[in-house]
C-alpha positions in Angstrom: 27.5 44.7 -36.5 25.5 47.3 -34.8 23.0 44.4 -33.3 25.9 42.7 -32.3 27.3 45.4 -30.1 23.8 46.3 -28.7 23.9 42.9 -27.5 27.4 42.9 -26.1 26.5 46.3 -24.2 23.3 44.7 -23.0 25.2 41.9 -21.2 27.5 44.7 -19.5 25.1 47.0 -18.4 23.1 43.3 -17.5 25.6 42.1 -15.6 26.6 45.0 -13.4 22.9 44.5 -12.4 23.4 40.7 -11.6 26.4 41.6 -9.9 25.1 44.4 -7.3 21.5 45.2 -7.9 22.2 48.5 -10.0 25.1 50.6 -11.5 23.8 49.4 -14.9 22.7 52.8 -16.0 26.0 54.1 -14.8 27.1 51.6 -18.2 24.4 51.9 -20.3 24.2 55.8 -21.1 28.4 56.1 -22.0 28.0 52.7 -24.3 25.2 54.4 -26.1 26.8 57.2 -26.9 30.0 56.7 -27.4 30.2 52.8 -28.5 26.9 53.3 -30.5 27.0 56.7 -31.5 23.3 57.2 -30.3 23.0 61.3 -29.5 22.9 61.6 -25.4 19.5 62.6 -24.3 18.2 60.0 -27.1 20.5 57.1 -25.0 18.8 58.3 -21.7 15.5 56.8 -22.9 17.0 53.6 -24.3 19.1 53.3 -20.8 15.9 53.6 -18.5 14.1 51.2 -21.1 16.9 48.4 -21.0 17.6 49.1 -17.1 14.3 48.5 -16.5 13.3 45.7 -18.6 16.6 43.9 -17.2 16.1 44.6 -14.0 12.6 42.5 -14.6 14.1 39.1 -14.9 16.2 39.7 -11.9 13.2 41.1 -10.0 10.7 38.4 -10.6 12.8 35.4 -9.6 13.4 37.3 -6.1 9.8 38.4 -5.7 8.8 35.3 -6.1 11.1 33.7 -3.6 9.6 36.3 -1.2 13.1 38.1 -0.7 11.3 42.0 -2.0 10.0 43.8 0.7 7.2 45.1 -0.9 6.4 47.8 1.6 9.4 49.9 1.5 10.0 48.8 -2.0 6.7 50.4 -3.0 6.7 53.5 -1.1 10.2 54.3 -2.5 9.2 53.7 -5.8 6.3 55.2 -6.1 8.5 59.0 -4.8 10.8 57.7 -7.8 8.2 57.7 -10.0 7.3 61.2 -9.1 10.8 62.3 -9.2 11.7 60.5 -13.0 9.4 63.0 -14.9 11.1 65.9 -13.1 14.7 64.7 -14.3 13.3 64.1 -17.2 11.8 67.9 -18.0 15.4 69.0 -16.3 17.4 67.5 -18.9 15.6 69.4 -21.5 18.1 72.4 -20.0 21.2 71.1 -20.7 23.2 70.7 -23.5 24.3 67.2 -24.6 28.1 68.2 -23.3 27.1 69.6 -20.1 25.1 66.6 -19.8 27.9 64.1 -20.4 30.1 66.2 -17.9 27.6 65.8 -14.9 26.9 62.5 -15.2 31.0 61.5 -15.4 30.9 63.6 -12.3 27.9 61.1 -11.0 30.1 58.4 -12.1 32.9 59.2 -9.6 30.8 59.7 -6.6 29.3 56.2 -7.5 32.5 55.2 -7.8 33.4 56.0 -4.3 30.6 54.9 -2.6 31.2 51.8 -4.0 35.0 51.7 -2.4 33.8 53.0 0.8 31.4 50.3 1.0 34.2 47.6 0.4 36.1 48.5 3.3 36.2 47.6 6.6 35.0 50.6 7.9 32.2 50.8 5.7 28.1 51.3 5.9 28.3 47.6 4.3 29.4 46.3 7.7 26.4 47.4 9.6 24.2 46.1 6.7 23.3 43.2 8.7 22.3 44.8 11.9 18.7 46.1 12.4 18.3 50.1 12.3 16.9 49.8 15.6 20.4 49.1 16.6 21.9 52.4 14.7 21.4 55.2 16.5 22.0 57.6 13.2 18.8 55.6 11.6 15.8 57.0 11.0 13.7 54.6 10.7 13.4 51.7 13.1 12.7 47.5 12.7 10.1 45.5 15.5 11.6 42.2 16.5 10.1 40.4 13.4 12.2 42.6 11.4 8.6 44.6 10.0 9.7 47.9 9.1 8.1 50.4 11.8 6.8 53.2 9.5 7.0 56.3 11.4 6.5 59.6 9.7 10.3 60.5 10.5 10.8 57.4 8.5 8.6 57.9 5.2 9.5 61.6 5.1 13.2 60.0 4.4 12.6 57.5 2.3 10.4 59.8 0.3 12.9 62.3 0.1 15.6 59.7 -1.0 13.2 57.7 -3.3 12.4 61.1 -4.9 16.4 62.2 -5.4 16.8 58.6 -6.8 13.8 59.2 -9.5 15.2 63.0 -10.5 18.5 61.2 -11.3 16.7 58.4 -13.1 15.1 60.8 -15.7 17.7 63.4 -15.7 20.9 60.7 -16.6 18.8 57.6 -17.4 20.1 55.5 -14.5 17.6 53.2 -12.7 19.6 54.2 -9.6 20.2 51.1 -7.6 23.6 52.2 -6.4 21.5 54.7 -4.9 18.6 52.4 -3.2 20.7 49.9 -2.4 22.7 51.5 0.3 19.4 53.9 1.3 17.6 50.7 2.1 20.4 49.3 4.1 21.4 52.4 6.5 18.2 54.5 6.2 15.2 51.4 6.7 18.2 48.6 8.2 17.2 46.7 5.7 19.6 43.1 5.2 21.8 43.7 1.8 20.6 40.8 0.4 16.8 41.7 0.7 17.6 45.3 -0.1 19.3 43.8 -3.6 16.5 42.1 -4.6 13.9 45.5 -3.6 16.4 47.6 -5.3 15.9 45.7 -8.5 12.0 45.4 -7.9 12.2 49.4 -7.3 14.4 50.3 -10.8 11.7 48.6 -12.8 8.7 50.7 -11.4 11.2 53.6 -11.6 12.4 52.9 -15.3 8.5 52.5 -16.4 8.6 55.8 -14.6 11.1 57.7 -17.1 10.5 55.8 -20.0 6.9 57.0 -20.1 8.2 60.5 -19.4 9.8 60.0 -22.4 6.8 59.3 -25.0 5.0 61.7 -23.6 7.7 64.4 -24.4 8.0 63.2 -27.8 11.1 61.8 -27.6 12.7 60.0 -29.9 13.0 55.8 -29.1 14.5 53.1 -31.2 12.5 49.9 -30.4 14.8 47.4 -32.3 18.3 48.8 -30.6 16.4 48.9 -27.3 15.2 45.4 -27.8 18.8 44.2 -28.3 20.0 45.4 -25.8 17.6 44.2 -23.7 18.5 40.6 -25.3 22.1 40.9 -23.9 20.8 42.1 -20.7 19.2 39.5 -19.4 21.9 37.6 -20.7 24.3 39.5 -18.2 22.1 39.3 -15.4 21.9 36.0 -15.4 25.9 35.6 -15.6 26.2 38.7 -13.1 24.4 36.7 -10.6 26.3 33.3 -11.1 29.4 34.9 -10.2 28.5 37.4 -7.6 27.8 33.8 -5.5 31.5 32.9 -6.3 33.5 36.2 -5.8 33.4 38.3 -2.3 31.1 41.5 -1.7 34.4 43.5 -1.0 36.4 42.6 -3.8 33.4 42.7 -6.5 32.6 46.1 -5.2 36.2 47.6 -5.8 36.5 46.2 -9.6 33.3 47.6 -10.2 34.1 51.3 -8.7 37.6 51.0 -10.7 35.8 50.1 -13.9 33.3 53.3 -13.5 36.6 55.4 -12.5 37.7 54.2 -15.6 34.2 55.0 -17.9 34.0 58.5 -16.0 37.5 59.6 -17.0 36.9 58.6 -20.7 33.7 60.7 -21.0 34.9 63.5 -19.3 37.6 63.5 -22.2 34.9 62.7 -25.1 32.4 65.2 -24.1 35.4 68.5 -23.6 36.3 67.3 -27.2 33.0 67.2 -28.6 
């Protein structure tokens, strides 16, 4: 039974993935605990592991096709990968409640970034445009599209990759609702591409906080994380059939109201635990 609804939480957190190129962690960590009763800092490390690992078979297909930027995609990753460990050591400092509480709190912010984005009004409009058109961009594109990497520029996305890394370890998300939109208003990078880096990045990232983990001598099921992993790529795969049939806009708000709806129920689990 327990195999079973590893699997089934593999192909949610999976297909949220497929779907928009993150928010699986934002699944993963609340189905752990609460679906499979795994203690909280214990499901961080079998998040980043399953976030990661799923994130591989939608990164490969797309790096293959040539639609990672590999520049940006690196250099952000690689300040992730600095900032996972630190998260990591962070959540050593809070109790499993407190834990639960800011990372429902997380949830919600996700959750409205992810509405803003749908509307009209939205950074999601612009996504299209090159930065060197946005006069609030710090970085700038030549007329290939090559990013120009000033040092304005790679002090922000350093500064953004490392945020996204700290709340890797620290909630065990890969944090591709977070790269996602940085790559789009901060580098004017097309959604599309930024999808596919964004995946490409939360792999490098989850390796990141995953190893953070063994080294601290935390505890890791390999045959839990192994089925969830089974129903993740299970759920990308699906995630990405459909996000070809449904609108951005309209995917966008049923995914903020289902995390709405995940953020209200741990805030209630973790203030009666």
């Amino acid at each position: 039974m327990e195999a079973s609804l590893a699997i089934l939480f593999g192909c949610i957190v999976g297909f949220a993935l497929g779907l928009t190129g993150g928010g699986g962690g934002v699944f993963a960590v609340p189905l752990l605990v609460y679906g499979l009763g795994i203690a909280p800092r214990e499901a961080v490390g079998i998040s980043l592991a399953a976030v990661g690992g799923t994130a591989i078979s939608g990164a490969l297909p797309r790096l293959l096709r040539n639609e990672v930027e590999l520049r940006t995609g690196l250099f952000f990753a690689i300040a992730g990968m600095l900032g996972a460990p630190v998260g990591s050591y962070l959540s050593k400092f809070l109790p499993g409640n407190v834990l639960l509480a800011c990372f429902a709190v997380l949830m919600f912010i996700v959750a409205y970034r992810m509405w803003q984005k749908s509307k009209g009004t939205a950074p999601a409009q612009v996504a299209c445009q090159p930065a060197i058109e946005q006069d609030h961009s710090s970085c700038q594109r030549d007329e290939n599209g090559e990013l120009i990497l000033t040092s304005k520029c790679a002090r922000l996305l350093l500064l953004t990759g490392l945020a996204t890394g700290v709340l890797s370890g620290l909630f065990g998300v890969g944090g591709g609702f977070v790269i996602v939109p940085a790559l789009v208003l901060f580098s004017g990078m097309h959604i599309h591409r930024a999808i596919a880096t964004s995946l490409f990045v939360i792999v490098l990232i989850s390796a990141s906080g995953v190893a953070s983990h063994f080294v601290g001598g935390k505890e890791f099921p390999l045959a839990l994380t192994l089925e969830f992993l089974v129903g993740g790529f299970t759920g990308m795969w699906l995630g990405g059939l459909l996000a070809k049939r449904l609108n951005g806009p309209t995917l966008q708000k049923i995914f903020a109201t289902a995390v709405v709806l995940v953020a209200a129920f741990v805030i209630v689990k973790s203030t009666l635990l």
